[in-house]
N, C-alpha and C positions, 0 to 999 in steps of 0.2 A: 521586346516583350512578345510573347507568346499566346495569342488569342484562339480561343475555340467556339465553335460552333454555339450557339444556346442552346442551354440545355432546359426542359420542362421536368426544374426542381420545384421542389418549395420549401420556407424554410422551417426547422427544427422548429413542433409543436411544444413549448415550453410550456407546463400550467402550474408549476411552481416559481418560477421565477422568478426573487425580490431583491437583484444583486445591480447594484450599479456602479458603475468604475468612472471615475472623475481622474484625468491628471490634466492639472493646469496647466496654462500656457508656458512655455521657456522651461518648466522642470523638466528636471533629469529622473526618471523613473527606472526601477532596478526591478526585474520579474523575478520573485523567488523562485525557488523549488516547489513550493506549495500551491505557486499560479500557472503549471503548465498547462493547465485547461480552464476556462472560465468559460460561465454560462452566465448571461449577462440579458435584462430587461435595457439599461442601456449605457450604451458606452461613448464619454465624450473625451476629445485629447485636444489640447488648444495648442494655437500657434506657437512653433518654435517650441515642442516639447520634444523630448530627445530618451529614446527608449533603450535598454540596455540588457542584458540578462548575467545574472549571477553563474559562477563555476557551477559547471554540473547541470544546465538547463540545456538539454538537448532540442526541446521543441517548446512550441506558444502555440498553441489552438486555443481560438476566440470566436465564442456563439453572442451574437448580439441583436435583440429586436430591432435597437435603432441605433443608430451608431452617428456620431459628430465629428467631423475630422476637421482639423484644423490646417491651417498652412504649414509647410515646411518641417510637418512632421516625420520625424526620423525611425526606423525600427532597426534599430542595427545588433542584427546578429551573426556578423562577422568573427571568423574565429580566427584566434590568435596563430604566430609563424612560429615552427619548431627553431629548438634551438639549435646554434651552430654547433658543431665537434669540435674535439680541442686539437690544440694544434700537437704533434708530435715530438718531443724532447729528441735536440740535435745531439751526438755525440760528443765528450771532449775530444783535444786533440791527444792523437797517440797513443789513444785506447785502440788496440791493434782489433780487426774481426770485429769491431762493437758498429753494430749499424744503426741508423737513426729509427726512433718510433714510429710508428704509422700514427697518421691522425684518424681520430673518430668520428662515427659516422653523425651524419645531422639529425637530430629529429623529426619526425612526420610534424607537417599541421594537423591543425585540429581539422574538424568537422564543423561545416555553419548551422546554425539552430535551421530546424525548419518552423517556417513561421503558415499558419492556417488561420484565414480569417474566414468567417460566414457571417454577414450584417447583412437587417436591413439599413438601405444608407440613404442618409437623411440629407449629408453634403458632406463635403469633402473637397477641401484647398489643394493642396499635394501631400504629395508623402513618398518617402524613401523606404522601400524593402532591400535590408541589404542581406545576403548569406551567404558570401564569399569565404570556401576555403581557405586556411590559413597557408603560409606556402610551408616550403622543407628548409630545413637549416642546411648550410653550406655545410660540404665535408672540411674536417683541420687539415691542413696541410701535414704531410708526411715532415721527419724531422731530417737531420743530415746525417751523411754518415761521419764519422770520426777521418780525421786529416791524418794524413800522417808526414811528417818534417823528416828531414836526412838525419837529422838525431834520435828520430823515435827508434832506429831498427828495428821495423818491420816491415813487412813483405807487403801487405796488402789494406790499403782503405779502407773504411767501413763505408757498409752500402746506405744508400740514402730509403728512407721508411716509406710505405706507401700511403696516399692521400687517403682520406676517408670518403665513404662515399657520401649522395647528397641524400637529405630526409624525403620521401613523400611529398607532394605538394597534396592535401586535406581536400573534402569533396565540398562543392558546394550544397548549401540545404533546401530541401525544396520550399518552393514559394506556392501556396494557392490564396487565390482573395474571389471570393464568390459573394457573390453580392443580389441583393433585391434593390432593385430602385423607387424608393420611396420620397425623393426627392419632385414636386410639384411645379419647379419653377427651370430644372437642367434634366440632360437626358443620362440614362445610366452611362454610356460611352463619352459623352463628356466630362465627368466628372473622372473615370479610369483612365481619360488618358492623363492624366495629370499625375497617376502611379509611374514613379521612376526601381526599377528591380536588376537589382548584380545578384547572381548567385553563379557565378562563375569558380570553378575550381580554382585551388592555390595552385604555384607556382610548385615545381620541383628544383628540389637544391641543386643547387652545382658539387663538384666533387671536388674535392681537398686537392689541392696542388703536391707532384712529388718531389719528397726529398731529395734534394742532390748529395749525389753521392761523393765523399771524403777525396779529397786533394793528395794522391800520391806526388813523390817528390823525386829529383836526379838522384843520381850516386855523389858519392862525395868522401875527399879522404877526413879521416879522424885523427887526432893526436895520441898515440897507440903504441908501444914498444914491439916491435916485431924483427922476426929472427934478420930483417933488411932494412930497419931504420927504426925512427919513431913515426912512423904515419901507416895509417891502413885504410884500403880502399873498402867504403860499405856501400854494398849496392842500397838505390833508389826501393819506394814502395808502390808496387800499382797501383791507380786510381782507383775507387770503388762504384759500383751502377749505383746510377739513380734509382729510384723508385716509381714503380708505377703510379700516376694520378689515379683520384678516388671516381666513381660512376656519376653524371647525372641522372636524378631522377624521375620520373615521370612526373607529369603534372597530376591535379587529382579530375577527376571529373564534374562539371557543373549537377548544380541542382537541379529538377524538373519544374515549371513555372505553369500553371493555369490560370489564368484571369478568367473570369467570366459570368454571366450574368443569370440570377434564378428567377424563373418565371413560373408565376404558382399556375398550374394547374386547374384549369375550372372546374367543378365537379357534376362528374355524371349523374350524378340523382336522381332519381324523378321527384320520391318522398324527400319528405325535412327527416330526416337520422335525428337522435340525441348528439347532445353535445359529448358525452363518452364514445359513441361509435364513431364519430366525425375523429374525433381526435387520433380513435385507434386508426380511422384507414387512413392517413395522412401519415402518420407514425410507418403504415406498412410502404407506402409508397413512396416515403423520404429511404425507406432500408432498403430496398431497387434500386433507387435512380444513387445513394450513396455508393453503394457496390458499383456500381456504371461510371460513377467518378473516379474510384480507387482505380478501376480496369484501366481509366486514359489515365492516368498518374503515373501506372505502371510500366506505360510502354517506353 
């Protein structure tokens, strides 16, 4: 896990705020399409809840005043492995010049959600962030070439097909979990280390195995009426080349991960502001130091 310096944030001044997210304990919860950003007064997930995202959710970003976390909660946004190639249709026997298929290439993995959490946090058991790229499908294997027997007459093998290559291994998503520590009784670092986070890139596919190439055969006489008997010598057929194997392919790249902790800010004052001015310069000062976060995200 990847820790940074403190940073003096503070968190998003909400004044409309009336949204709270309850998932109970042991449930399996599914984030639609409609939930990639929440703004949340406050957010509790109970032990053994197990988090998940529907096709098509790219990312979770979660603003929460107070935030509950339970044990052994899970946020898995892991993306799935491309699929493999197919494999390449071998030749029959005898089909003279006919060479085996190439196999197809794998498909890339996905991409893992990036997940963004901003809470004040009030406790917090464990919890699992996962954003593991998906890996690459294997290349199909190349098919064979066509054989050729002493009775096929013909001259040459078919060649064996080349492998396909392997998919993309998928990048991982990035992870940030920023946090206030609002917790009275543990310290913000204790509680974080208890965050376990994969966002490691997938795996690159391997490449298709080649086709071998068709079975030429000896010579051989035939049963043949000819101007010196009934038998006739027919020459043998050369073997055919195998095919080349398919590429492996690269892995994908990890996600960028920030853990870390916001510290509000005292304020310079001298006078008492209204509560509308207060709010705006808090608002200006969270659009600074957010920009100063994207900047280390970026690197």
């Amino acid at each position: 896990m990847k820790y940074l310096a403190s940073l003096a944030l503070a968190l998003v001044p909400l004044t409309s705020m009336a949204t709270d997210l309850t998932i109970p304990a042991g449930q399996a919860y599914l984030v639609g399409l409609d939930q990639q950003e929440l703004i949340l007064d406050t957010l509790r997930i109970g032990d053994d809840a197990h988090i998940s995202f529907a096709p098509g959710v790219g990312g979770w970003r979660v603003h929460a005043r107070q935030a509950y976390i339970g044990k052994n909660v899970v946020v898995d946004g892991r993306a799935q492995s491309g699929a493999n190639g197919a494999v390449g249709i071998s030749a029959p026997v005898c089909d003279e010049f006919v060479d085996g298929q190439a196999g197809e290439s794998g498909e890339a993995g996905g991409d893992g959600v990036e997940i963004r959490f901003q809470l004040g946090l009030e406790s917090l058991g464990s919890l699992q962030l996962l954003s593991a790229g998906g890996d690459g499908g294997q290349g199909g294997a190349g098919g064979d070439g066509a054989d050729m027997k002493s009775k096929c007459g013909a001259e040459v093998a078919g060649e064996g097909g080349n492998g396909g290559d392997g998919g993309e291994g998928g990048r991982g998503g990035d992870i940030t979990f920023l946090y206030q520590n609002l917790s009275k009784t543990e310290s913000g670092d204790s509680m974080v280390s208890r965050i376990s986070i994969n966002a490691d890139g997938g795996a690159g596919g391997e490449g298709g195995d080649a086709g071998s190439g068709g079975a030429g055969s000896g010579g051989a006489y035939v049963t043949q009426k000819t101007l010196v008997g009934n038998r006739k010598w027919v020459a043998g057929a050369q073997g055919g080349l195998a095919g080349s194997p398919g590429v492996t392919a690269s892995a994908g790249k990890p996600g960028r991960i920030l853990v870390d902790q916001l510290i509000l800010a005292a304020p310079k004052a001298t006078h008492s502001p209204s509560g509308d001015a207060k709010i705006k310069d808090l608002q200006l000062q969270l659009e600074r130091l957010r920009k100063r976060v994207e900047a280390l995200e970026a690197r």
